[in-house]
N, C-alpha and C positions, 0 to 999 in steps of 0.2 A: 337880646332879652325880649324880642318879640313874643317866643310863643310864651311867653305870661302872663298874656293878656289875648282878651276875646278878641276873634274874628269870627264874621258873618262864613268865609272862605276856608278855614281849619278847625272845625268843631270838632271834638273828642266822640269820633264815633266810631264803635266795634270795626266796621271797612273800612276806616284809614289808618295808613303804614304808621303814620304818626299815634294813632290811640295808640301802638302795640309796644310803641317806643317809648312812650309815655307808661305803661304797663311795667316793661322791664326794668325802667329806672324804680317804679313802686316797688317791686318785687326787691329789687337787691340791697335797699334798706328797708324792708318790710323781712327781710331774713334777719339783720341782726337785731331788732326788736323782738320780735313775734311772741317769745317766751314771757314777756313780759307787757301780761292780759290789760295792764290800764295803760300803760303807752302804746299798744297797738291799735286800743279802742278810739284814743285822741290823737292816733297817726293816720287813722284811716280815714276818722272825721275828718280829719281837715284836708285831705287828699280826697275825698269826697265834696265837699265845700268847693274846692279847685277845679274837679271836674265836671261838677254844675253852673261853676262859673263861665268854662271853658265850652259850656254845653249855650248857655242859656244867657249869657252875659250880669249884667247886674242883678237878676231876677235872684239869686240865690239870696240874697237880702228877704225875701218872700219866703224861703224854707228856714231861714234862723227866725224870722218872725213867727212863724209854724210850731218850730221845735222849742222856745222860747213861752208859750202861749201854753203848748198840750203839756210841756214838763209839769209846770205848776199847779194848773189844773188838773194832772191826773194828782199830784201829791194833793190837793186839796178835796178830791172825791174818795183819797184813799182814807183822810185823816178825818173826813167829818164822821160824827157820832149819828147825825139824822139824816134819813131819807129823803129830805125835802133838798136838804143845802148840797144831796151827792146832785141829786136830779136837778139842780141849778147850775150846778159847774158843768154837768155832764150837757146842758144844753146850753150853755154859755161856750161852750167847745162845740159842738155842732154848729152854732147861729157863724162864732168867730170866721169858722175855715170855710163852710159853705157863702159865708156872705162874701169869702175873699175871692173864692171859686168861681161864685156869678158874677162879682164886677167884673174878673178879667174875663168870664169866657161867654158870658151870658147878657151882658148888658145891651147889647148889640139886638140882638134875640128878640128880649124881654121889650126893648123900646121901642122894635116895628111891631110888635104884637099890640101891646098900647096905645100904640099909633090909628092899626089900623081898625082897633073895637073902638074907640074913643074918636078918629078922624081928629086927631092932635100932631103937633106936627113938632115934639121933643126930640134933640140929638144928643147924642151921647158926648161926654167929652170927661178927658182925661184926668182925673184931680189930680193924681199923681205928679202928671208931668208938669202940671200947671201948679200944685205948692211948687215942685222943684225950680218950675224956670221964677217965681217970684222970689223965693229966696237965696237963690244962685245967680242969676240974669241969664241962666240958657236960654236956649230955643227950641224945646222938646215939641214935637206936633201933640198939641194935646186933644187934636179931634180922630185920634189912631192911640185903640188902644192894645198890644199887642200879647199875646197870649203865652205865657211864660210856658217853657217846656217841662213834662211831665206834672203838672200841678194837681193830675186829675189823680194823680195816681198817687203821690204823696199825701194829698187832703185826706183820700180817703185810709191811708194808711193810716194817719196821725187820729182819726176818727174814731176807726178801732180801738184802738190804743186805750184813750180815753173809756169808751165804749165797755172795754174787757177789765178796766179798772175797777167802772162802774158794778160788772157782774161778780165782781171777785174771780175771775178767772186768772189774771193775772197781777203782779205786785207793780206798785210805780218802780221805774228804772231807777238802780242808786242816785246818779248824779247826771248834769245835764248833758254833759261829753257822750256818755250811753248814752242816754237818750236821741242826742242829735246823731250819732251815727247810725244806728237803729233807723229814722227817718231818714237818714241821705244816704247810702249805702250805696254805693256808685254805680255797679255793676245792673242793679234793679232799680237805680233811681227815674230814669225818666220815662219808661216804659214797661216797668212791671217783671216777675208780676208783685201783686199787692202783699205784701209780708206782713204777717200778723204777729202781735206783739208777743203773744205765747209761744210760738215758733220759731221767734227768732233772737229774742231776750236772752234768754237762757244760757244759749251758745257765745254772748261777750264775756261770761265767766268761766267759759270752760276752755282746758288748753287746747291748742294749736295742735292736729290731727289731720295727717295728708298721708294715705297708704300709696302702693306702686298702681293698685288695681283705683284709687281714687283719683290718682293723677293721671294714670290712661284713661279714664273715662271725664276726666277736664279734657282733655284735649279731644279727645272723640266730638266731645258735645262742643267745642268750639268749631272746630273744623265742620260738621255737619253745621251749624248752624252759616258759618262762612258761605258754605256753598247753596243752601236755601236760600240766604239772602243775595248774592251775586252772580251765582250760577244762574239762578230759575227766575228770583221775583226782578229784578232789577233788569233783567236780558227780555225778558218777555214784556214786564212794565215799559221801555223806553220802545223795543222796536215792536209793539202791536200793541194793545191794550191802551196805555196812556192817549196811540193817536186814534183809535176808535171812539172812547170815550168824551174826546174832545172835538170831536165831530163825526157823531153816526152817521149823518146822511150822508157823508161822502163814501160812505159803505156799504156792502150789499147786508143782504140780512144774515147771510150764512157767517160775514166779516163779525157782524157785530155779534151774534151766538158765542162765537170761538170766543170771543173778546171776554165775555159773560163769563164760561169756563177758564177764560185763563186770570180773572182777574179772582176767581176762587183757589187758584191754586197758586196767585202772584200774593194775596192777604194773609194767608194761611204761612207759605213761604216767611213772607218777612217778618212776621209778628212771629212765629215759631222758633224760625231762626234768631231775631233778637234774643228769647227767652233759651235760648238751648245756650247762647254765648253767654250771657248774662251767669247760667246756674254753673255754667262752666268756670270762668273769670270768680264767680264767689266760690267756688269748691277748691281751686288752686291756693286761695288765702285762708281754707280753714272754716265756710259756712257756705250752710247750706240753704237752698230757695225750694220753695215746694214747686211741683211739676206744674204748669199751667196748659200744658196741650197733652191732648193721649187720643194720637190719632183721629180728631174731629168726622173725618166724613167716611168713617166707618158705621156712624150713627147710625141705630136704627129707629130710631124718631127722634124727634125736635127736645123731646126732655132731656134723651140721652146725648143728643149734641151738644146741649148746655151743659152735661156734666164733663165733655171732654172738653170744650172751647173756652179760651180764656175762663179757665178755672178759678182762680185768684176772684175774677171780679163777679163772675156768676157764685159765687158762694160766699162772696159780700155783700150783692145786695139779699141774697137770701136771706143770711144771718144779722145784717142790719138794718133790713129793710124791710122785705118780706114776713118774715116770723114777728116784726114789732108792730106791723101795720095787722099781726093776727093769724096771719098763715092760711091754713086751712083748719082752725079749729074753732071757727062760726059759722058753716051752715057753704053749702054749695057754692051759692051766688055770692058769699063775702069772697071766698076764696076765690073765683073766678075774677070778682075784683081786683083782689089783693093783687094773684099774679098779672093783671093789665097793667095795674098801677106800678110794679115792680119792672116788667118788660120796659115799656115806656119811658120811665127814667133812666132805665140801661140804656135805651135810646140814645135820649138826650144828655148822657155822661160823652158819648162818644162825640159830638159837636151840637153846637147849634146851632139848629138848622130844621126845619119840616121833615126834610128826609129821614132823619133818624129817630126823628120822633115816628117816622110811618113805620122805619125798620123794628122797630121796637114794637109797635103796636101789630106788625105781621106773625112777629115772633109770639110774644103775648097771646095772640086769639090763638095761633097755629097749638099752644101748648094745653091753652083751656081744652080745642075740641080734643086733643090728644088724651087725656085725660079724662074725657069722655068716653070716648072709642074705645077705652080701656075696658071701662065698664062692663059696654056692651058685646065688645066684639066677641064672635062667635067662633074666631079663629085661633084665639089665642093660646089655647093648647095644644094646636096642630102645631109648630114651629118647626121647622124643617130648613133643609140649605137655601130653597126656592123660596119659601116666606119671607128668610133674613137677606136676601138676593134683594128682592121686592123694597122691603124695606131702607133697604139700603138707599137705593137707586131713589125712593120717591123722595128720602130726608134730606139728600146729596142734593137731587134737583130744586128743593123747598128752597135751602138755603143758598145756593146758585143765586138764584133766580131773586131772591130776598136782596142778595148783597146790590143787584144797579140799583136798586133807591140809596145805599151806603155810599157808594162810586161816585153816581154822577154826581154834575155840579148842580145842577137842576134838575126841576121834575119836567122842563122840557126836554132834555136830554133821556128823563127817564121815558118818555113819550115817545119821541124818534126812535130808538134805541128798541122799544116794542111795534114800532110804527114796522120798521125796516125788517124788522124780524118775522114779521106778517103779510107782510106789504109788497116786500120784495127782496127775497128771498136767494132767487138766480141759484137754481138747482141745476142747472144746466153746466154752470162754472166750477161748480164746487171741485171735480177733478182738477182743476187748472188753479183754483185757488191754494188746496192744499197744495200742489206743487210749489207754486210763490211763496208759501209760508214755512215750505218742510221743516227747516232747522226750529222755526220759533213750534210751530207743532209738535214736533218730537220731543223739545225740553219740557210744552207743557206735561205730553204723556207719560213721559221720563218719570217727572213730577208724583202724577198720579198711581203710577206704577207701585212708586215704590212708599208713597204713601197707602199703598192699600197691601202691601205686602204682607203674613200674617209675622202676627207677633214673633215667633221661634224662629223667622229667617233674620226679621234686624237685630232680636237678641243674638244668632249665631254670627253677626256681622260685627256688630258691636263686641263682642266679646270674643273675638280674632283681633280685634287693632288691642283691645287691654293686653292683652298677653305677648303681642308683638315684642320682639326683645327692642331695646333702648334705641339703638342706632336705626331700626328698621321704623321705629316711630317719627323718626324726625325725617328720615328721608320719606316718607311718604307724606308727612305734614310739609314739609318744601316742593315737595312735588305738586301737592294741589296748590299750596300759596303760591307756585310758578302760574298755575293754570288758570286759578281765579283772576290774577292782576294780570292777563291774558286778556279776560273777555269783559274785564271791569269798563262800567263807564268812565268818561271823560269828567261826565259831568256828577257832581255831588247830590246822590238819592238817598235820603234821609228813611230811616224808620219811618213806616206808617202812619205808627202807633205816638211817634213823634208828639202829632200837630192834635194827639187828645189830653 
């Protein structure tokens, strides 16, 4: 009866044999419900419930306190007659989940910043743990307070919610059971992307719909996502990048470059790969997730990067953050604001920490002068293959070169890391280097390859495995699951996107 309960050691994640097995026992009583739309919606919830638990341990007590909190308050912004009492609910549901958001992720942050404007010497501690051990008699360490998984991405989910109530765009959800699956949805719970209540409401009352060309392209999107995550990010992450990262200087400069590029194309990998499994795993049971990646560094500037990368959360804080903080329709300089102020807390959604507050603020200014340049520039109806060459190449290196302040652990790290790469270089080695690295160099190029492939070659790839007949689909889906648990690590590499 063990695996019914959490382990630090078997967490239900898309690259263990165990999610999959866990998976297929969902699926063969998830067939003979399915027809029946309010027992699948409170079958799923709660098998969703299970594998938050199974994810994150007791924390899932934190997503029914969520789903519990937005239910009533959306019913309560749906039913008031005045504008005052929607806008009371509608910020008494913002206050609720952000203020839940920054104790567990932020308090940490918030109380050396405090510290060091103030020269106060306050430390944080746990109330949680500390009601619990007083009226339990545990032992919880209540001076660690630990960051429950996907919470960043739930809050804001549950925020919309509320939010699209508020606009009338969408109706509160029948009853609470929708509703909390809606919020816990397994496949997209701890790592995105962000589902909006409009998008994906709708779909609990509608029947159960899986074509042959729908379930080749579930497994497509699995499988591709498998191999992003364990082929490329996880193979490059442990044998180059992670140990570069964790100590430049023992590196030369060309070491720590490559590290640079591979660790663009190791984030990219495993955030992409999660979400290609993730839309996969919900397309198999009948719903759909909107696309969150469409080719990111094909960008040909920083605006248009943001409309391919994580999509879901770039067109969240637009729509809840940006357009309410005014947009662009007060004057230049509010707008130029606005978007700092928007980059900045994209930032800071993804840890807390200085660095992401700088990566946010690189990104932010990178986007104002883009928007500038727009203006002026004097090329722009020249466009040509060498223009969009050009552009390519400088948005790819922007964000390169963006993500070591994301990576390191420090901004000493981010110091060395440009030290080494300046400093000492060792061009001399570089033939002898790429030799010692060939295999991890090829995956990353591999990588890159075929992410820059155009459109019409991975539509005609993808759209050779849908049509594949039945038997030819599975032996090539056993064929790469032979190949991935081949070059799998030993050791247990978590989604990235995990620990936001």
């Amino acid at each position: 009866m063990g695996f019914l309960f959490y382990s630090d050691s078997k967490p239900l994640m898309f690259t263990q044999l165990y999610f999959w097995i866990f998976f297929a026992v969902v699926l063969i009583f998830y067939s003979a419900i399915y027809k029946n739309k309010a027992l699948r919606n409170a079958y799923l919830f709660f098998i969703s419930l299970f594998f938050y638990y199974k994810s994150g341990g007791y924390f899932f007590s934190l997503l029914i306190f969520s789903t519990i909190v937005d239910y009533f308050l959306g019913k309560l912004i749906y039913k008031s007659d005045k504008k005052l009492n929607k806008k009371i609910f509608l910020s008494l549901s913002i206050i609720v989940n952000l203020g839940v958001l920054s104790y567990f992720k932020y308090s940490y942050f918030f109380a050396d910043v405090f510290n060091s404007v103030f020269d106060t010497d306050f430390y944080v501690v746990n109330l949680l743990a500390q009601w619990t051990n007083n009226i339990t008699g545990s032992n919880f360490n209540i001076y660690k307070i630990i960051l429950p998984v996907g919470i960043s991405f739930y809050t804001f989910q549950t925020i919309s919610y509320t939010f699209d109530v508020y606009r009338n765009k969408v109706k509160p959800v029948k009853n609470i059971i929708d509703f909390g699956f809606y919020v816990s949805f397994f496949p997209q719970l701890v790592a995105g992307p962000i589902v909006r209540a409009a998008d994906f409401v709708p779909q609990l009352y509608k029947d159960y719909k899986l074509t042959k060309e729908q379930m080749g392209m579930a497994i497509f999107l699995i499988l591709n996502g498998l191999i992003k995550k364990m082929f490329i990010s996880d193979f490059i992450s442990i044998n180059f990048v992670d140990r570069v990262f964790d100590s430049p200087l023992s590196y030369s400069g060309f070491e720590n470059l490559m590290a640079v590029y591979g660790y663009s194309a190791q984030i990219y990998c495993d955030f992409s790969g999660y979400t290609d499994i993730a839309i996969g795993v919900a397309l198999l049971l009948g719903f759909h997730l909107p696309l969150n990646f469409n080719s990111p560094y094909k960008a040909v500037n920083i605006r248009d990067f943001w409309r391919r990368w994580h999509i879901s959360l770039s067109s969240w804080l637009k729509d809840y953050l940006y357009i309410p903080l005014g947009g662009n329709r007060k004057g230049k300089i509010r707008t130029g604001i606005n978007l700092l102020i928007t980059m900045l807390i994209g930032g800071l959604w993804h840890g807390a920490n200085w660095r992401f507050v700088i990566w946010g603020g690189i990104h932010g200014i990178a986007i104002i002068i883009n928007k500038l340049w727009n203006k002026i520039n004097p090329f722009k109806t020249k466009s040509n293959g060498l223009s969009r060459f050009i552009s390519i190449f400088v948005t790819f290196h922007f964000v390169t070169f963006a993500w070591i302040f994301f990576r390191a652990k420090s901004m000493i790290v981010v110091k060395n890391i440009f030290s080494q790469m300046f400093n000492n270089f060792h061009f001399d080695l570089v033939p002898q280097m790429i030799l010692s690295y060939k295999t991890i160099f090829a995956i990353m190029l591999f990588a890159f390859i075929v992410h820059w492939l155009p459109v019409k070659v991975k539509s005609f790839y993808k759209q050779a495995f849908i049509k594949l007949p039945v038997y030819l689909k599975v032996l090539v889906t056993v064929i790469i699951v032979i190949i991935l648990y081949q070059v799998k690590s030993s050791q247990l590499q978590p989604f990235i996107y995990f620990q936001f």
